[in-house]
C-alpha positions as CSV (number, residue, x, y, z in Angstrom):
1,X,48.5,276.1,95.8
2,X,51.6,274.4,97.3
3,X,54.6,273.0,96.1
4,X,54.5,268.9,95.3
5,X,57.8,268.0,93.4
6,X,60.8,269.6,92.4
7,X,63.1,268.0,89.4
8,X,66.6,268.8,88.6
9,X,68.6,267.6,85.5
10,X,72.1,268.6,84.2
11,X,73.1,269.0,80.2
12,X,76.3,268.3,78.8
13,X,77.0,269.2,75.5
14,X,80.2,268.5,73.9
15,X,81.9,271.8,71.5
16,X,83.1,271.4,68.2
17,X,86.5,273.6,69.4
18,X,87.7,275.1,72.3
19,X,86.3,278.7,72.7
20,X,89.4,280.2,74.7
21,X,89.3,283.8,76.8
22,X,92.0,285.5,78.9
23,X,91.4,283.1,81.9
24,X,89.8,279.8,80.8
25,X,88.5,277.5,78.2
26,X,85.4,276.2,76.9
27,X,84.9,272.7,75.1
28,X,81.0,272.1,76.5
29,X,77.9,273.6,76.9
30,X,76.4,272.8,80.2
31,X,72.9,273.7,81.7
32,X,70.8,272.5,84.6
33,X,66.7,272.1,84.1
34,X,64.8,272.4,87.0
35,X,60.9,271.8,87.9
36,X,58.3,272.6,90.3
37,X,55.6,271.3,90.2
38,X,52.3,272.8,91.6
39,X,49.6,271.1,93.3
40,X,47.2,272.8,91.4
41,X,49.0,270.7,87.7
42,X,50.7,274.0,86.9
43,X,55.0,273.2,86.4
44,X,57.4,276.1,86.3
45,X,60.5,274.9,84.3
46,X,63.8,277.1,83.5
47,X,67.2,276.2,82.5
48,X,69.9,277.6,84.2
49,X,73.9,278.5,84.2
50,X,76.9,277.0,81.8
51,X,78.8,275.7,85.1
52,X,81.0,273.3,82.9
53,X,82.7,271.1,85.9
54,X,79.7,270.8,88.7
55,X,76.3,270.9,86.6
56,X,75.6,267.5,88.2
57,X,76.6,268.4,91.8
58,X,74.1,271.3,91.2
59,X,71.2,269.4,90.2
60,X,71.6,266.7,93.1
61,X,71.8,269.8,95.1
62,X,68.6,271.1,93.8
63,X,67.2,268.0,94.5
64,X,68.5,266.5,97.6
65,X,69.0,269.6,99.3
66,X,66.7,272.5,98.3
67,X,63.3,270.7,97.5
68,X,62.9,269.3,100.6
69,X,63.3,272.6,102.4
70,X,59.9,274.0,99.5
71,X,58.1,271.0,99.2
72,X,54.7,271.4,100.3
73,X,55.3,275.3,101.0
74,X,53.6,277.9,99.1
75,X,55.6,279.3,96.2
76,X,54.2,283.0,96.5
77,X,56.0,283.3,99.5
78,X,59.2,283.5,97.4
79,X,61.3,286.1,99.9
80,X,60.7,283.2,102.7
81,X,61.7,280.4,101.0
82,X,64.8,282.0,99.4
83,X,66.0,282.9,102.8
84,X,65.2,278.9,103.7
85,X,67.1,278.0,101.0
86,X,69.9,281.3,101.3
87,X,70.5,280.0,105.7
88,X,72.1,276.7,104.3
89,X,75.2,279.3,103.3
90,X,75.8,279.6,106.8
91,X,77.9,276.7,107.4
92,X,80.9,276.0,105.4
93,X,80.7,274.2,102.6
94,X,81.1,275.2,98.8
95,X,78.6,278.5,98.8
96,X,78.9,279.2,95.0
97,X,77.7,275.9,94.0
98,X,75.3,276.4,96.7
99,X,73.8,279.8,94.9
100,X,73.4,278.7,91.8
101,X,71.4,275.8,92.9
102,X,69.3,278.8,94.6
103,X,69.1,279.8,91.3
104,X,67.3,276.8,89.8
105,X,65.2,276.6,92.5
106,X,64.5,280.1,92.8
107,X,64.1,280.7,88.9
108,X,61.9,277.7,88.3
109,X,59.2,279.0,91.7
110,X,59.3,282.6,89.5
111,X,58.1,280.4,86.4
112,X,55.7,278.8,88.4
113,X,54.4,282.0,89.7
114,X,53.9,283.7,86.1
115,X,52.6,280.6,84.2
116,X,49.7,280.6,87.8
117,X,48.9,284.3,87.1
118,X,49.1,283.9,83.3
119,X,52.3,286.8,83.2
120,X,55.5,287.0,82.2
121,X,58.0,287.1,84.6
122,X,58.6,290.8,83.4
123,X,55.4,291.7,84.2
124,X,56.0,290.6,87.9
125,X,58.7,292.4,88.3
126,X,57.8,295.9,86.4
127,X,56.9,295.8,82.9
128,X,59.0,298.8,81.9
129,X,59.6,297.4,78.1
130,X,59.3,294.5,75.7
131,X,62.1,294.2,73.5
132,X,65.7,295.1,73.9
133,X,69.4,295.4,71.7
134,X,70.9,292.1,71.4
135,X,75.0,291.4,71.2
136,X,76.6,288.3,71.0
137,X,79.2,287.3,72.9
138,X,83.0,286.6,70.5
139,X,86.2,287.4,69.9
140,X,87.6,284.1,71.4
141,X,91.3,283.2,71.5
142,X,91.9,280.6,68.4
143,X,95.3,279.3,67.8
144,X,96.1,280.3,64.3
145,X,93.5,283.4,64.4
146,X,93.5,285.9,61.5
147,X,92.8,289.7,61.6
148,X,90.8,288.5,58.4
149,X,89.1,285.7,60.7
150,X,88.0,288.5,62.9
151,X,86.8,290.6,60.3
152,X,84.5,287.2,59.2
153,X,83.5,286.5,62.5
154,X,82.1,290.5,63.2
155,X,80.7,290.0,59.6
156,X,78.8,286.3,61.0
157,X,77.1,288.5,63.7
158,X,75.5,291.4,61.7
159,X,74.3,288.6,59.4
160,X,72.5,287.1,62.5
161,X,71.2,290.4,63.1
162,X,72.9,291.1,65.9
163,X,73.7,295.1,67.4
164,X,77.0,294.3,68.6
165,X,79.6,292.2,70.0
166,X,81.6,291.6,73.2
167,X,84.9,291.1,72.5
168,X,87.5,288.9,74.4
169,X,91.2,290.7,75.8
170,X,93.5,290.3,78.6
171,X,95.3,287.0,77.3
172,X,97.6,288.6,75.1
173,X,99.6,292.4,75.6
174,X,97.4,295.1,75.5
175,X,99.1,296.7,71.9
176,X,98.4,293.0,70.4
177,X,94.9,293.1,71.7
178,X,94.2,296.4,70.8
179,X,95.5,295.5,67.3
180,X,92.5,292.6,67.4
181,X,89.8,294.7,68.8
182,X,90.9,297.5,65.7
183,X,89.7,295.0,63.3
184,X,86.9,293.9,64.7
185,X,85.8,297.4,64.4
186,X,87.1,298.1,61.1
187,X,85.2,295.2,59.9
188,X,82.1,295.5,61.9
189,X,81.4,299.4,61.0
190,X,80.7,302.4,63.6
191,X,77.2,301.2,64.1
192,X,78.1,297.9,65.2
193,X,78.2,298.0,69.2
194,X,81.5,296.9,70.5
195,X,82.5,295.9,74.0
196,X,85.4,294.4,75.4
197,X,85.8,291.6,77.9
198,X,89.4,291.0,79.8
199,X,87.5,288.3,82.1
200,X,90.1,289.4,85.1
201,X,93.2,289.5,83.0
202,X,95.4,293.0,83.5
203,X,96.9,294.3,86.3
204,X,95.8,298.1,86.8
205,X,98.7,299.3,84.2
206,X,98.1,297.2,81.4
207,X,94.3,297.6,81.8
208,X,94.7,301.3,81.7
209,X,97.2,301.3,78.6
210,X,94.6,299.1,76.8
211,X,92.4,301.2,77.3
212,X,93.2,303.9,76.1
213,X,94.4,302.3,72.8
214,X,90.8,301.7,72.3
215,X,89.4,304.4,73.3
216,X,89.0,306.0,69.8
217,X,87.3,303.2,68.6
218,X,84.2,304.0,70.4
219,X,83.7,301.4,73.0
220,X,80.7,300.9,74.7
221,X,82.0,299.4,78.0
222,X,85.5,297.4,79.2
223,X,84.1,294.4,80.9
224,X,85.8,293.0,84.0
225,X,89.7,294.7,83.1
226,X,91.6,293.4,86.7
227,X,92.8,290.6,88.3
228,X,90.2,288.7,91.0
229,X,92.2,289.3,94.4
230,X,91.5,293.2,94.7
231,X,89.0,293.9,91.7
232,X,86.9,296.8,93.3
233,X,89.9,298.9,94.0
234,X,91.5,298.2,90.6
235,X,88.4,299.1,88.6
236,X,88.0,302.3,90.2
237,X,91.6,303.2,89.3
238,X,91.0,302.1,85.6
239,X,87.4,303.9,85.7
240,X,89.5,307.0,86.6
241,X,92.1,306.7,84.2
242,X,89.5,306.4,80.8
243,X,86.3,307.5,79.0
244,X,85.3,303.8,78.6
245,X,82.5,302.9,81.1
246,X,83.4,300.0,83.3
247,X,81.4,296.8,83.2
248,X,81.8,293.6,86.4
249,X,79.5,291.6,88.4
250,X,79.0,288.8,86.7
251,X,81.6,287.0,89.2
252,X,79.7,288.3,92.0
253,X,77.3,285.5,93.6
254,X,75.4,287.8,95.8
255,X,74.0,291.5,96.1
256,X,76.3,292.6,99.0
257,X,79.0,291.8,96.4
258,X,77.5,293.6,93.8
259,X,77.2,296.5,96.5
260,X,80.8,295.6,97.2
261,X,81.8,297.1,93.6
262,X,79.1,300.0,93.7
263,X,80.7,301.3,96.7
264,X,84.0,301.1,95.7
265,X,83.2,303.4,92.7
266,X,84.1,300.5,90.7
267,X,81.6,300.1,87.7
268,X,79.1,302.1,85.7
269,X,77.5,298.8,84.6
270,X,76.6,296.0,86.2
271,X,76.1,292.2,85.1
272,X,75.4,290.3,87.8
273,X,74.3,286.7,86.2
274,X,70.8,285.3,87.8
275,X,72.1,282.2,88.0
276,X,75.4,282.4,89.6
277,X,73.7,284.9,92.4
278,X,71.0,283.4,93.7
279,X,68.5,283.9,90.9
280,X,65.5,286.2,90.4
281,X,64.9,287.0,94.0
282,X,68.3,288.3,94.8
283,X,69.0,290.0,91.3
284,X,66.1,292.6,91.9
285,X,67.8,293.6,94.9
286,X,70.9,294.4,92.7
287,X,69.1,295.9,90.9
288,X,67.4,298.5,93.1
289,X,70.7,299.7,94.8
290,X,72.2,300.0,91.0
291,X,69.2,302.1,90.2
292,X,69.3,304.4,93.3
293,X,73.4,304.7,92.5
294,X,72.8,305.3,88.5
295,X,74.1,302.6,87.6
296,X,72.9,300.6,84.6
297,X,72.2,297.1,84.2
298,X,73.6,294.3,81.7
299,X,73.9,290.5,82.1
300,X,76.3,287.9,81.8
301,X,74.5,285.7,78.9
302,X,71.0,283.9,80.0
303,X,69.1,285.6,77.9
304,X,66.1,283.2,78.1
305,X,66.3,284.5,81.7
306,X,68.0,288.0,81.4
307,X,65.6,289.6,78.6
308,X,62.6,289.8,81.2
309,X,65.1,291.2,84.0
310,X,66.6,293.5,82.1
311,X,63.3,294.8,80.2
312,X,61.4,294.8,83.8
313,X,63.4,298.2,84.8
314,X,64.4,301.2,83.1
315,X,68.1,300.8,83.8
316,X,68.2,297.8,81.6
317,X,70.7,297.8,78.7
318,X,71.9,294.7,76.6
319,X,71.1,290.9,76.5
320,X,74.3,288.4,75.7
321,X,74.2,285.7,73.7
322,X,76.5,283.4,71.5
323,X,75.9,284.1,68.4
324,X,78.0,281.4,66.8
325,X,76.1,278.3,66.5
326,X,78.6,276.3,67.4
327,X,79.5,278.0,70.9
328,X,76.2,277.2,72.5
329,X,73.9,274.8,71.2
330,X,71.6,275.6,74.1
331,X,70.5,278.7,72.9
332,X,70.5,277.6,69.3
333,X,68.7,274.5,68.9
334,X,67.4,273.2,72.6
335,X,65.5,276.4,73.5
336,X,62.8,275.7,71.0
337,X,60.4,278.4,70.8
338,X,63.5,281.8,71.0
339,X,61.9,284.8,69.4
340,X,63.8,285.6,66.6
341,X,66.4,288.1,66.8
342,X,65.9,290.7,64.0
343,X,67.5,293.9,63.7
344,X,69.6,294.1,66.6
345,X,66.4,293.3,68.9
346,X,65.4,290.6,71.1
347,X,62.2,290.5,72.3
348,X,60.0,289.3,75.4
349,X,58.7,285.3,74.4
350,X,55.3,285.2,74.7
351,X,53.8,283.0,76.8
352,X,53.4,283.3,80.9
353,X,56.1,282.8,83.0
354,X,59.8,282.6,81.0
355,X,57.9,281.5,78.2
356,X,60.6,278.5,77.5
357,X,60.2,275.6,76.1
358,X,62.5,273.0,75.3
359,X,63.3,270.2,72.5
360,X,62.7,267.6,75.1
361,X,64.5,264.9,72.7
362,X,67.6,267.0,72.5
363,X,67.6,267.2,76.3
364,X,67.0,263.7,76.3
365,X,70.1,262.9,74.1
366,X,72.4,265.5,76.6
367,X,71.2,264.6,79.9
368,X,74.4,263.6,82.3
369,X,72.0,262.9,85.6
């Protein structure tokens, strides 16, 4: 089989509100759907990423750029043609746009692959388990935000039948934010899972006295606590300083990066994001030196990617989600066959391959290019 086309398509969907954390803000829901198609009629297809300001640079990437490097190439040899693709970051030019087009590209030839050899993707890659805890990702800045709004939010999420929450810090003082995540928890109950996500905001201090404000309230990990410019080396001090495990990677767009923060004692987790680094092909490398280091393994949202990654190993821990309907629409409503998610579980699709498939008149109606 070779490969004969490749397709690339961005989604833009507006929000109903802006969902605000520590660092940025979100008012649309963005993916990129890429094809391949094989000469033998099979088509892997997989959606990709939430970049909200380049989702059409990325697909004309895909396009213009990557398909004509796999175009009549054989999409088993998925180690060659990444390294194809991966050479173009050589030369200067915007690399992190660059990697998640890898992504597409690279995610959509591992669809291809399964759907030819009638497996899921998790099978390719191990096969250690089929179903895993689900948490949604909340706690979102909202001008005019109760303690009681919280407490209804937590309450919205164990009604969808989800295990736990991540929880947004770092864009207010760590005693105000501590005061959030406290109801949260008092709302949500011991046996709902809470984490907490800073997204970069705290300097070592502030991350440190956060912490340990929290840290009777049973925490499961502290997600990306420091400032960008010297992450590593500020982790490692917080990690020092408190019983909370220490979550990052999600920023990181390659493995070297992700071997960057495993080095530096950084993390206990790590939730390097398939589609920001390059996609399958480079995430199982992550993943390998984060299982010879004991270090677990999360993932920054994807689920429709992350839940055959993540149950392929035995380091695997949580898939992300949004569980709010209204913060990702993608998930909800254009990803048309999603297993169910029922007590706290989310489990492989069935089907070969990723198993998605999509409302092709919604992705009609939100196609940009």
């Amino acid at each position: 089989m070779r490969i004969e086309r490749v397709e690339a398509e961005a989604l833009s969907i507006p929000l109903s509100r802006d969902f605000g954390g520590s660092t940025y803000h979100v008012t649309k829901r963005c993916t990129v759907i890429t094809r391949v198609y094989g000469s033998d009629g099979v088509v892997g297809e997989v959606y990709n990423g939430d970049n909200r300001d380049h989702a059409i640079d990325i697909a004309r990437m895909v396009r213009e750029i990557l398909a004509p490097l796999v175009i009549g190439e054989d999409p088993f040899a998925i180690e060659r043609l990444w390294q194809k693709m991966f050479a173009l970051s050589i030369a200067a030019g915007e690399r992190k746009h660059l990697l998640e087009a890898i992504a597409c590209m690279d995610c959509a030839l591992w669809d291809l692959m399964g759907k030819t050899l009638k497996k899921p993707v998790r099978d390719l890659l191990g096969g250690y388990c089929d179903r895993l805890p689900i948490i949604s990702i909340g706690g979102y800045y909202v001008e005019g935000k109760t303690y009681a709004d919280i407490g209804r939010e937590m309450q919205m999420y164990r009604d969808a039948g989800m295990a736990g929450c991540k929880f947004k810090v770092g864009g207010l003082t760590p005693e105000e934010d501590a005061k959030r995540v406290q109801a949260a928890r008092a709302a949500a109950g011991d046996d709902f899972v809470l984490m907490v996500d800073a997204n970069r905001g705290w300097n070592v201090q502030d991350a440190i006295r956060f912490a340990r404000l929290v840290e009777p309230l049973g925490i499961r990990w502290f997600e990306e606590p420091c400032h960008w410019y010297d992450d590593a080396a500020m982790m490692a001090q917080v990690r020092k300083a408190t019983r909370i495990p220490i979550t990052a990677g999600q920023c990181e767009i390659t493995s070297q990066g992700v071997r960057r923060l495993v080095d530096a004692g950084a993390v206990d987790l790590v939730n390097y994001d398939v589609s920001e680094g390059g996609g399958v092909t480079d995430w199982r490398r992550a993943a390998a030196l984060c299982g010879a280091a004991g270090v677990h393994m999360a993932h920054h949202e994807e689920s429709q990617i992350s839940i055959h990654l993540l149950t392929s190993i035995a380091h695997g821990t949580y898939v992300e989600c949004f569980g709010d309907p209204e913060r990702d629409p993608v998930w909800q409503t254009v990803w048309a066959n999603r297993p169910k998610v029922k007590d706290g579980m989310f489990e492989l699709p069935s089907g070969p391959g990723f198993g998605i498939e999509l409302d092709r008149k919604l992705v009609q109606k939100y196609r940009v290019a």
